[in-house]
PDB file of N, CA, C and O in Angstrom:
ATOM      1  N   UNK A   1     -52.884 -80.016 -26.439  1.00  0.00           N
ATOM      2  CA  UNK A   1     -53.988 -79.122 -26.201  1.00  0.00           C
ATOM      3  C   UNK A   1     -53.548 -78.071 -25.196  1.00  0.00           C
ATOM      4  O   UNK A   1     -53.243 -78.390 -24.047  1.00  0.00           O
ATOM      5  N   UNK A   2     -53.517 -76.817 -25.632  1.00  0.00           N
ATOM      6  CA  UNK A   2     -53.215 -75.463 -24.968  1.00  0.00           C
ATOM      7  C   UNK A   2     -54.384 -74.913 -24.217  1.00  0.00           C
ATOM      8  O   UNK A   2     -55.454 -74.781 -24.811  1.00  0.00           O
ATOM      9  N   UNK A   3     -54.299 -74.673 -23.310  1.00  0.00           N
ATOM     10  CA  UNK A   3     -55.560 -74.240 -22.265  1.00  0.00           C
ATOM     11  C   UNK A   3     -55.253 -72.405 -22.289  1.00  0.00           C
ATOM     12  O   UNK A   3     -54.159 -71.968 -21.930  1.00  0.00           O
ATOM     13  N   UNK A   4     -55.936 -71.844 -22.573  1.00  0.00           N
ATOM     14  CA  UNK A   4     -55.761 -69.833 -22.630  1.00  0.00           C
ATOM     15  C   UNK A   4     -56.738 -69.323 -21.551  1.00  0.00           C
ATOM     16  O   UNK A   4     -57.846 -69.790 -21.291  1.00  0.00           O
ATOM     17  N   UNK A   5     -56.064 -68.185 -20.925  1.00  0.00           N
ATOM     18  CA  UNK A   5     -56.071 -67.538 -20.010  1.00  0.00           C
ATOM     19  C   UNK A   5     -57.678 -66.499 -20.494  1.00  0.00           C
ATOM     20  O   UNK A   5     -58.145 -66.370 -21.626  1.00  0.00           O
ATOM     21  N   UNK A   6     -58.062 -66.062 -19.530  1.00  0.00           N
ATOM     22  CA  UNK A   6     -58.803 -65.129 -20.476  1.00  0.00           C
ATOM     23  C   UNK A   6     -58.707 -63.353 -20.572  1.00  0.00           C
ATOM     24  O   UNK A   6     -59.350 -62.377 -20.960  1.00  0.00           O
ATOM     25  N   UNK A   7     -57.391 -63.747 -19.908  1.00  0.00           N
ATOM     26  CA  UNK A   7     -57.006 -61.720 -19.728  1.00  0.00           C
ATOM     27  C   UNK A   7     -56.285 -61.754 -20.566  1.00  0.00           C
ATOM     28  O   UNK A   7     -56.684 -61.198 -21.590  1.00  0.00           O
ATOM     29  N   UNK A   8     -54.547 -62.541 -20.628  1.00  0.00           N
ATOM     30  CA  UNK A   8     -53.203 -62.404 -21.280  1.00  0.00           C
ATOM     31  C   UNK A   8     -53.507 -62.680 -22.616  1.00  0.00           C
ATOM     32  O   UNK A   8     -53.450 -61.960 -23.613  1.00  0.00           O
ATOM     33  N   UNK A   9     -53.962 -64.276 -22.410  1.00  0.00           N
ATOM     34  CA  UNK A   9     -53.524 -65.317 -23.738  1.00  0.00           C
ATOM     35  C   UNK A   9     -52.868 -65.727 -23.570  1.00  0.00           C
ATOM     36  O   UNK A   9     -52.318 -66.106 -24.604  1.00  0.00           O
ATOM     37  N   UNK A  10     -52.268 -66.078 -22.503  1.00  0.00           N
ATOM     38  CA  UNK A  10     -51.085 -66.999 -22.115  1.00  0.00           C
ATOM     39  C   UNK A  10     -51.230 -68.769 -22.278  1.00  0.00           C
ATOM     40  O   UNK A  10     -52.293 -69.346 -22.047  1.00  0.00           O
ATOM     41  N   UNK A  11     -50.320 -69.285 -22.593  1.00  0.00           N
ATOM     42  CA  UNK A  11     -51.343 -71.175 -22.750  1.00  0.00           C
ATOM     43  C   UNK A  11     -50.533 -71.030 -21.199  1.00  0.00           C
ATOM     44  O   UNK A  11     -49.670 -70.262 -20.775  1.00  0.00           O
ATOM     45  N   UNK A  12     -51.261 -72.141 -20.633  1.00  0.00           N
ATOM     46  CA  UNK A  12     -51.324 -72.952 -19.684  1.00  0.00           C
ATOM     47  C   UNK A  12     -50.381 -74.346 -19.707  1.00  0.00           C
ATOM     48  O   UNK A  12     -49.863 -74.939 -18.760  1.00  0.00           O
ATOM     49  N   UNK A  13     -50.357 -74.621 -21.034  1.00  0.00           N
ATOM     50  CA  UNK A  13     -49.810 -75.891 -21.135  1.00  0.00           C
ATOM     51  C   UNK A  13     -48.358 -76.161 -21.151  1.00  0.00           C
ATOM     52  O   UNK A  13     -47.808 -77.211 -20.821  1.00  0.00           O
ATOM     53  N   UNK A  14     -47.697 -74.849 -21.668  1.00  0.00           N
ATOM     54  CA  UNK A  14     -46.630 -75.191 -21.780  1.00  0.00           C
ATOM     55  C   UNK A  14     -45.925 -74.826 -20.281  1.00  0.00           C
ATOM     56  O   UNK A  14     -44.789 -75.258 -20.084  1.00  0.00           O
ATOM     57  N   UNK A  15     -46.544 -74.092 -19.303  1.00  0.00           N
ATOM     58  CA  UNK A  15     -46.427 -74.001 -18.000  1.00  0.00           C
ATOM     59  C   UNK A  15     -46.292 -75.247 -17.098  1.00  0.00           C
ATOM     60  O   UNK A  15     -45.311 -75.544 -16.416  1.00  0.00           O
ATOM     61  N   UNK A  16     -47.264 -75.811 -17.198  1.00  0.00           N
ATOM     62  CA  UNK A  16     -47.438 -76.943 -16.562  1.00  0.00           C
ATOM     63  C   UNK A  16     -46.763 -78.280 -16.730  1.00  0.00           C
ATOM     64  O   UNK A  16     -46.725 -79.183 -15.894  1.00  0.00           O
ATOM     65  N   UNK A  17     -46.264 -78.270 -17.873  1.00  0.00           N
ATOM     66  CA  UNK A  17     -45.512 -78.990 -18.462  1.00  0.00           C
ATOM     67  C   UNK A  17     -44.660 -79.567 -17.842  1.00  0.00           C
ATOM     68  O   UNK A  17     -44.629 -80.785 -17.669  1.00  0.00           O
ATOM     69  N   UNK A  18     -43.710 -78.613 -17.352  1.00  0.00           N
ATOM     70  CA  UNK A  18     -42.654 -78.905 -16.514  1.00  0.00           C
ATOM     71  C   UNK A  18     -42.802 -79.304 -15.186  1.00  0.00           C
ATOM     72  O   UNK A  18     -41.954 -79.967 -14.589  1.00  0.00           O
ATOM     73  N   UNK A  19     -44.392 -78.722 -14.463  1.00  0.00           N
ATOM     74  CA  UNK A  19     -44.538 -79.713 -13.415  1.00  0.00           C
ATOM     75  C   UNK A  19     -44.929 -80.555 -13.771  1.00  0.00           C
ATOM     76  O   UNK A  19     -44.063 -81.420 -13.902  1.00  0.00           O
ATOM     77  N   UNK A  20     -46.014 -80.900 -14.087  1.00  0.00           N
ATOM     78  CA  UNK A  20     -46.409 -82.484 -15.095  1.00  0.00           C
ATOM     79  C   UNK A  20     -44.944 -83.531 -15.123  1.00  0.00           C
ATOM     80  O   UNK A  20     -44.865 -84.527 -14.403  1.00  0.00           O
ATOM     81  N   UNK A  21     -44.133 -83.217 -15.823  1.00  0.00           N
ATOM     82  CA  UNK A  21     -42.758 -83.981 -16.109  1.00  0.00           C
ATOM     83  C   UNK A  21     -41.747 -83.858 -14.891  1.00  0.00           C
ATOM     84  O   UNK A  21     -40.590 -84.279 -14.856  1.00  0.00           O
ATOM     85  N   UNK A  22     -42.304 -83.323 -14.106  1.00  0.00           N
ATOM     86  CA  UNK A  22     -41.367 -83.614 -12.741  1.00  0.00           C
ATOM     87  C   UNK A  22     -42.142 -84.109 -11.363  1.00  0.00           C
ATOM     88  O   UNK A  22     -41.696 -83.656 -10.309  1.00  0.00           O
ATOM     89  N   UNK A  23     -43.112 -84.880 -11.312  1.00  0.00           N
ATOM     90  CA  UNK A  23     -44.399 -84.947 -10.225  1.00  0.00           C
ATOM     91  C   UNK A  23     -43.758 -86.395  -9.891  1.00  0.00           C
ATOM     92  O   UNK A  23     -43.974 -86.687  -8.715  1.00  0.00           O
ATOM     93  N   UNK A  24     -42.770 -87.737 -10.844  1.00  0.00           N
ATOM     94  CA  UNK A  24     -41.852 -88.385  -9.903  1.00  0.00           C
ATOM     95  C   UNK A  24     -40.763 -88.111  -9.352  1.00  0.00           C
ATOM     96  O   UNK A  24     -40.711 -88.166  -8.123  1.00  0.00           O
ATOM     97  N   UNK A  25     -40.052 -87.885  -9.817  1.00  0.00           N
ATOM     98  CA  UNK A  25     -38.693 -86.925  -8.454  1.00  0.00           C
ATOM     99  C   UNK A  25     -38.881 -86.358  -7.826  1.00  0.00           C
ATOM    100  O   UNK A  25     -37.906 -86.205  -7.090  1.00  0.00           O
ATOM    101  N   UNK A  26     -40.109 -85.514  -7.413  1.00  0.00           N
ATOM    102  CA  UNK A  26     -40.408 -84.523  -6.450  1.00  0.00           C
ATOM    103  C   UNK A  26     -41.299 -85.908  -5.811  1.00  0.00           C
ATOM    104  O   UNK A  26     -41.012 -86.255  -4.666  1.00  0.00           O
ATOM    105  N   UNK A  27     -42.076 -86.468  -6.359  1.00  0.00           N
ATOM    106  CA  UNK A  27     -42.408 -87.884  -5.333  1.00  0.00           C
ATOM    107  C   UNK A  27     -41.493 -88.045  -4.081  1.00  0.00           C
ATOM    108  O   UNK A  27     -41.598 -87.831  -2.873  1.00  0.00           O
ATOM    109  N   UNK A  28     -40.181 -88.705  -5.263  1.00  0.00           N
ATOM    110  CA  UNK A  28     -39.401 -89.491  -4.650  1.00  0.00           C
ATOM    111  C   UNK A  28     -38.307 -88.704  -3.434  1.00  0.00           C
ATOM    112  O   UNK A  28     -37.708 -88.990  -2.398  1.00  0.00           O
ATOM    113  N   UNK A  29     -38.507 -87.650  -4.277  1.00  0.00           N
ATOM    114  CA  UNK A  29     -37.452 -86.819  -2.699  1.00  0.00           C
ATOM    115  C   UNK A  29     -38.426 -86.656  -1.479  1.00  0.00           C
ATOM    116  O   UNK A  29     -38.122 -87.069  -0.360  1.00  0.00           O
ATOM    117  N   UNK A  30     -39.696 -85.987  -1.778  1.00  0.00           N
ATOM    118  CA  UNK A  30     -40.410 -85.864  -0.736  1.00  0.00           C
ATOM    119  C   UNK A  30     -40.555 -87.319   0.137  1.00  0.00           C
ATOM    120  O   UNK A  30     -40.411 -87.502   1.345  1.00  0.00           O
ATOM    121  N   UNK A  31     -40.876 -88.223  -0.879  1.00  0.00           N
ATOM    122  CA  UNK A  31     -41.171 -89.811   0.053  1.00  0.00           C
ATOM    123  C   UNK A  31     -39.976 -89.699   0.654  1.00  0.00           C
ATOM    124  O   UNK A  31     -40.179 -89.528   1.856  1.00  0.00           O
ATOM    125  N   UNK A  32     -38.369 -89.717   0.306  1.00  0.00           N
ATOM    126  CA  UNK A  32     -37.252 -89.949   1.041  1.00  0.00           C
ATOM    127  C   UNK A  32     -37.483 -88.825   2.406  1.00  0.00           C
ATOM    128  O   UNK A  32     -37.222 -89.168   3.559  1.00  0.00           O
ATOM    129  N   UNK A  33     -37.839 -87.898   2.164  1.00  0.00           N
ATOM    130  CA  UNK A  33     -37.854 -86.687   3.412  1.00  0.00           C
ATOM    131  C   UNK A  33     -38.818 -87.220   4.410  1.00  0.00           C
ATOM    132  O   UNK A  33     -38.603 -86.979   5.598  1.00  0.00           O
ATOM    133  N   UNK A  34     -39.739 -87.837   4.101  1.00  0.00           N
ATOM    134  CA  UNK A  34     -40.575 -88.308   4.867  1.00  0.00           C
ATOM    135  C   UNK A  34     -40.184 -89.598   5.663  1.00  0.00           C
ATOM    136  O   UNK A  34     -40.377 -89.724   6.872  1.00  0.00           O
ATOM    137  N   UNK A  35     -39.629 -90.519   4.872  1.00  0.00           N
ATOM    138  CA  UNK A  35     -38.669 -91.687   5.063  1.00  0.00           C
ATOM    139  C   UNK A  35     -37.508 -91.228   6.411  1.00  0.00           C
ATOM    140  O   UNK A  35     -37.489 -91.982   7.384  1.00  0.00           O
ATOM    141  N   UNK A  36     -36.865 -90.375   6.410  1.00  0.00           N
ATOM    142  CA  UNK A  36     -35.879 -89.882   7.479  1.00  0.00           C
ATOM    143  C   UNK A  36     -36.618 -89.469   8.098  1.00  0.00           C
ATOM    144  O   UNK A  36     -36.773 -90.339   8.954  1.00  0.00           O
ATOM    145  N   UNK A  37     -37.330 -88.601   8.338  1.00  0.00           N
ATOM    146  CA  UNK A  37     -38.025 -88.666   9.633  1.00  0.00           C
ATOM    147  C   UNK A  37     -38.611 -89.428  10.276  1.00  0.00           C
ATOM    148  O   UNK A  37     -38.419 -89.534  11.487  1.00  0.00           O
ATOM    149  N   UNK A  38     -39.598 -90.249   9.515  1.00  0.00           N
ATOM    150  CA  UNK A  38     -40.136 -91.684   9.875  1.00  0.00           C
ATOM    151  C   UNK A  38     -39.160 -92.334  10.729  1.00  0.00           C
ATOM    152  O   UNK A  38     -39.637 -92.692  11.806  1.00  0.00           O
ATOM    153  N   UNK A  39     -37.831 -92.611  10.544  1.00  0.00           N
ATOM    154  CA  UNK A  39     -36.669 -93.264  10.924  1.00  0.00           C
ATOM    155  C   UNK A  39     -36.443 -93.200  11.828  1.00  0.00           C
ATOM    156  O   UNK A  39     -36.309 -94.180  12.561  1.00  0.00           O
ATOM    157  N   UNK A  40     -36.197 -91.186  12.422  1.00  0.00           N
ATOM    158  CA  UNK A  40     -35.425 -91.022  13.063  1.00  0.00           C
ATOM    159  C   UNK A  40     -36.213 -91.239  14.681  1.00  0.00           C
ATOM    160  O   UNK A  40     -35.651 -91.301  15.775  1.00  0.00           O
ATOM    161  N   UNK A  41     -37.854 -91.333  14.334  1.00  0.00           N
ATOM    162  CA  UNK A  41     -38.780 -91.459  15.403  1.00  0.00           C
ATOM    163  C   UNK A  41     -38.973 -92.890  15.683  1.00  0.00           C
ATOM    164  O   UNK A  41     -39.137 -93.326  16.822  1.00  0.00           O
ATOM    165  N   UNK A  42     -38.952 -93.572  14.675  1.00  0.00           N
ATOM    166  CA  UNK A  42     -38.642 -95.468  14.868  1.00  0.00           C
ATOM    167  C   UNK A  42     -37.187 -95.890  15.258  1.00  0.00           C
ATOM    168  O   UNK A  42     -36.303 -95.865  14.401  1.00  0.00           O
ATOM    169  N   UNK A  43     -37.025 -96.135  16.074  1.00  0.00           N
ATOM    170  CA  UNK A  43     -35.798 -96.591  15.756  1.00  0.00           C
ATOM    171  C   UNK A  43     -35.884 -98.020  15.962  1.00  0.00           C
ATOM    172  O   UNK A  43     -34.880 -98.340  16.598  1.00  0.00           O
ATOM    173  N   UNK A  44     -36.586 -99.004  15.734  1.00  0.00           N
ATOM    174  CA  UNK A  44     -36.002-100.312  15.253  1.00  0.00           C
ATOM    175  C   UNK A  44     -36.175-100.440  13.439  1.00  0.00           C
ATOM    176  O   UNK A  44     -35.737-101.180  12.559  1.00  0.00           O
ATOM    177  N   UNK A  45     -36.768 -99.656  13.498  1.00  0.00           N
ATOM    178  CA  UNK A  45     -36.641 -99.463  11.259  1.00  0.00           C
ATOM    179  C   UNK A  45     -35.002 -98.731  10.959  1.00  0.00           C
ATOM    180  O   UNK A  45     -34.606 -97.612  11.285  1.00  0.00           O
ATOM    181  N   UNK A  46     -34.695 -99.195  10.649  1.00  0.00           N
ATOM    182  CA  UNK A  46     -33.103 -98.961   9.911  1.00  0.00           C
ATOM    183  C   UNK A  46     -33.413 -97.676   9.087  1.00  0.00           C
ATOM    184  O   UNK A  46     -34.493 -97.692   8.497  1.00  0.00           O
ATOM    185  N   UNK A  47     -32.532 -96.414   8.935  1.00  0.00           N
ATOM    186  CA  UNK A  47     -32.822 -95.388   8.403  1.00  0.00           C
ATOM    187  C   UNK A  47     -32.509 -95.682   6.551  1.00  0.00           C
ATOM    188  O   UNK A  47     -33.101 -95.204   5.583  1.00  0.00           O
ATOM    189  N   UNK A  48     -31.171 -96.798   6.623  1.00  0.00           N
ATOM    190  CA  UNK A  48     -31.760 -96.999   4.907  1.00  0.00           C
ATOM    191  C   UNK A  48     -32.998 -97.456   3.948  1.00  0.00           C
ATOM    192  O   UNK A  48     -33.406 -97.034   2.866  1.00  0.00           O
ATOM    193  N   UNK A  49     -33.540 -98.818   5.083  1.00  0.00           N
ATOM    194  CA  UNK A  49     -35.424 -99.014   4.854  1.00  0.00           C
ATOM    195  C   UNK A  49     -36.083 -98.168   4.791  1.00  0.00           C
ATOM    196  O   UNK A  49     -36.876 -98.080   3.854  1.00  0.00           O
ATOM    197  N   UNK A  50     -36.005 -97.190   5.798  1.00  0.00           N
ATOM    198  CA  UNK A  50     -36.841 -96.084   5.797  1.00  0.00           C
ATOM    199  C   UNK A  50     -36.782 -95.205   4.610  1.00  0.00           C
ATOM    200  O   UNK A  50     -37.840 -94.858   4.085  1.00  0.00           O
ATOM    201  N   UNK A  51     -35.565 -94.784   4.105  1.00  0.00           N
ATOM    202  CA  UNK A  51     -35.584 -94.070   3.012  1.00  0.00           C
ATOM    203  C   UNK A  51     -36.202 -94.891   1.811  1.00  0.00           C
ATOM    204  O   UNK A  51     -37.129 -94.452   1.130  1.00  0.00           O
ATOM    205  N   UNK A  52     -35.647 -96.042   1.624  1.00  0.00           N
ATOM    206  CA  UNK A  52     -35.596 -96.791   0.406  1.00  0.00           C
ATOM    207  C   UNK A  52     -37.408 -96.824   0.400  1.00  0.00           C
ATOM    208  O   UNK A  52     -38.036 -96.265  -0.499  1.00  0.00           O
ATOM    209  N   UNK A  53     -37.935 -97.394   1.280  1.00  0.00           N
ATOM    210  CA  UNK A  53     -39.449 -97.632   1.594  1.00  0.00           C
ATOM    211  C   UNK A  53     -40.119 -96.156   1.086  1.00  0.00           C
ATOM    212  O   UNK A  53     -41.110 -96.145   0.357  1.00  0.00           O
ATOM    213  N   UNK A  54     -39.427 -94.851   1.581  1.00  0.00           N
ATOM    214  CA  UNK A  54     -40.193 -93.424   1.107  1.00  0.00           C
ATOM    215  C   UNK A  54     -40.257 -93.553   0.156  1.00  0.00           C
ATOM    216  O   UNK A  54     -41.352 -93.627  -0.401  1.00  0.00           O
ATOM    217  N   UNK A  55     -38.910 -93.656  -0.600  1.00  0.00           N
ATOM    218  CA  UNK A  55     -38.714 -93.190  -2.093  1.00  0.00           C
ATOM    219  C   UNK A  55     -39.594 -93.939  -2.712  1.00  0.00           C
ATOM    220  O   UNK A  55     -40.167 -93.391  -3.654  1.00  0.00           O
ATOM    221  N   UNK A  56     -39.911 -95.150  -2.445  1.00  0.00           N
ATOM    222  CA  UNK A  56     -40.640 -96.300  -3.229  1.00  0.00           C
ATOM    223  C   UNK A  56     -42.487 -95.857  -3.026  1.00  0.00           C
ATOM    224  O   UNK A  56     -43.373 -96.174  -3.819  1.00  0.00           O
ATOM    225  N   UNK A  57     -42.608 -95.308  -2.135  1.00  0.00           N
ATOM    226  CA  UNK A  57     -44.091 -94.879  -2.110  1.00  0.00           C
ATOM    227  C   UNK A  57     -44.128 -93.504  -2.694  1.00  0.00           C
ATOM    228  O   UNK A  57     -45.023 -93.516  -3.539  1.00  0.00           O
ATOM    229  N   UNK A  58     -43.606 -92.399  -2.638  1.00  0.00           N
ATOM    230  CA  UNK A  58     -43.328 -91.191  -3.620  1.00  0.00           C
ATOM    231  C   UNK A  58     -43.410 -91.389  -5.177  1.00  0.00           C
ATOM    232  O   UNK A  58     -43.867 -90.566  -5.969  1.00  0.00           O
ATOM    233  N   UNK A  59     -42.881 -92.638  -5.481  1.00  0.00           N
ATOM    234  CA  UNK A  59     -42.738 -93.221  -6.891  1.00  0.00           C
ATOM    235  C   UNK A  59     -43.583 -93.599  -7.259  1.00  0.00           C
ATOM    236  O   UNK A  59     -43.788 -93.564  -8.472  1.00  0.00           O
ATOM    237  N   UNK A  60     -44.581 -94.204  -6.292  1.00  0.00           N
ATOM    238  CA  UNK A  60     -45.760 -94.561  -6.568  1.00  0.00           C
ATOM    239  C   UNK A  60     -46.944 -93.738  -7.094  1.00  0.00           C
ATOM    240  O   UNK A  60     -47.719 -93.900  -8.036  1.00  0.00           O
ATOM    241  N   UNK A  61     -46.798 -92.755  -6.105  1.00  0.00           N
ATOM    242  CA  UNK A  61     -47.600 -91.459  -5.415  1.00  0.00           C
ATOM    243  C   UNK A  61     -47.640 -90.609  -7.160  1.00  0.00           C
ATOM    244  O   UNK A  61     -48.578 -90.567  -7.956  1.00  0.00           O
ATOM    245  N   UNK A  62     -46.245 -90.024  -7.281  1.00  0.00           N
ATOM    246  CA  UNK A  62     -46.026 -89.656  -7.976  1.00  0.00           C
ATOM    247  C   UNK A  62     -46.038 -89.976  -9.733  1.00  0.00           C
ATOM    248  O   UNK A  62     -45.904 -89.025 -10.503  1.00  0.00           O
ATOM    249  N   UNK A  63     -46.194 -91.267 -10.214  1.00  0.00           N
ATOM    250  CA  UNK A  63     -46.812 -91.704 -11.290  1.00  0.00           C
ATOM    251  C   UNK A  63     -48.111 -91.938 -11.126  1.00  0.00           C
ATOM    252  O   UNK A  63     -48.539 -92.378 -12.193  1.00  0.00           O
ATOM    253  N   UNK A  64     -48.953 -91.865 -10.331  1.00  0.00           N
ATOM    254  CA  UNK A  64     -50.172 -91.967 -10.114  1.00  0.00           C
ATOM    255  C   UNK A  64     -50.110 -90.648 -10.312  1.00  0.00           C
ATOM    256  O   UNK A  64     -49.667 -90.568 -11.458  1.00  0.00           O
ATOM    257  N   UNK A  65     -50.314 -89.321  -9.825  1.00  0.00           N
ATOM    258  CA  UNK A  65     -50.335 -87.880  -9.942  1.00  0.00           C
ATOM    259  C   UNK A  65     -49.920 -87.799 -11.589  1.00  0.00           C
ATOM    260  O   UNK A  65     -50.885 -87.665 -12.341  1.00  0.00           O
ATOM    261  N   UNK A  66     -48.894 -87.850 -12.071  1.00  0.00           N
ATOM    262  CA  UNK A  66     -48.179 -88.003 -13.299  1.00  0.00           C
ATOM    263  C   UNK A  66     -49.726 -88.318 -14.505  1.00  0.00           C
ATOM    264  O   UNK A  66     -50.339 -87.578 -15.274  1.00  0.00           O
ATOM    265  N   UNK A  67     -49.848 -89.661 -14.156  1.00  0.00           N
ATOM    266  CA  UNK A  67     -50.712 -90.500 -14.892  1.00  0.00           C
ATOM    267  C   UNK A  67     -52.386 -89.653 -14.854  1.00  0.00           C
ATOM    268  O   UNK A  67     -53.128 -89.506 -15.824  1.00  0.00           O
ATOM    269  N   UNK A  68     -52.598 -89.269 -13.659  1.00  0.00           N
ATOM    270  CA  UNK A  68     -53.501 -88.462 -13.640  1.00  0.00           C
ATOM    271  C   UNK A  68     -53.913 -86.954 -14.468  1.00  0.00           C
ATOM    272  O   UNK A  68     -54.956 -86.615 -15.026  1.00  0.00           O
ATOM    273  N   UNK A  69     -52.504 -86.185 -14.255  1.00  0.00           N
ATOM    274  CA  UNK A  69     -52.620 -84.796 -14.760  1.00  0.00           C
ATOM    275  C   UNK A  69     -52.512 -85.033 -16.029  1.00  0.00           C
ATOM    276  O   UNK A  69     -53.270 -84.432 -16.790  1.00  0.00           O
ATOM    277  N   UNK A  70     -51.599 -85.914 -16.522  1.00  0.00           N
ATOM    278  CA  UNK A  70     -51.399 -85.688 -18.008  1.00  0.00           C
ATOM    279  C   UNK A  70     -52.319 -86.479 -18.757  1.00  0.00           C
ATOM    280  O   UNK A  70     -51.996 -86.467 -19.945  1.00  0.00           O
ATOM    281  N   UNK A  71     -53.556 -87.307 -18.486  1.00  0.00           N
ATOM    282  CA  UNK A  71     -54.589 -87.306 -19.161  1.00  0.00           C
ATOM    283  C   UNK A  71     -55.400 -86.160 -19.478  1.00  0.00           C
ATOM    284  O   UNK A  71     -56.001 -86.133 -20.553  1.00  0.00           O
ATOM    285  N   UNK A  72     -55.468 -85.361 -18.785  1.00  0.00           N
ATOM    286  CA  UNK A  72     -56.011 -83.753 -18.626  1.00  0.00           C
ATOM    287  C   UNK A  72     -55.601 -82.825 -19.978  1.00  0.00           C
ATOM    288  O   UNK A  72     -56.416 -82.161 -20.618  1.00  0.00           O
ATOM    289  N   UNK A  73     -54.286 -82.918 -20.243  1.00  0.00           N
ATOM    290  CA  UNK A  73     -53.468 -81.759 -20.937  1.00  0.00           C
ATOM    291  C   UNK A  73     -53.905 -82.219 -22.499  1.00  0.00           C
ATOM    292  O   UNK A  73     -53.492 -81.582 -23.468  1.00  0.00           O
TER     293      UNK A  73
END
C-alpha cells in the first residue's frame, strides 16, 4: 500500500521503506553508543557488558519500532 502526497504524487512507501528495513541496526548501533558511554561513567560495569547489554536493548527497541511501522505500510 502506497501512501500519495497531495502536491507531487510522490508514494511515500517506497521512501520509507528503507527506513522501515533499517530501524534494527540503527537500534543496535545507537544501543552500542549508548552502551560506551554508560561504561565509561560506571566503571565497575565492564565496557564489553556495557556494549553487549546496548546492543541487546536497541535490538529490542528496534524490532518493536520495526514491528510497529510496518503494520502501518
Amino acid at each position: 500500500m502506497k501512501l500519495q502526497l497531495h502536491e507531487g504524487g510522490e508514494t511515500l512507501g517506497v521512501k520509507n521503506k528503507d527506513l522501515i528495513n533499517s530501524l534494527i541496526p540503527l537500534g543496535m548501533i545507537f544501543g552500542s553508543a549508548i552502551g560506551v558511554i554508560l561504561g565509561i561513567f560506571f566503571e565497575p560495569i565492564s565496557q564489553g557488558f556495557s556494549i553487549a547489554i546496548g546492543a541487546g536493548i536497541g535490538l529490542l527497541l528496534g524490532a518493536i519500532a520495526y514491528g510497529f511501522y510496518s503494520q502501518k505500510g
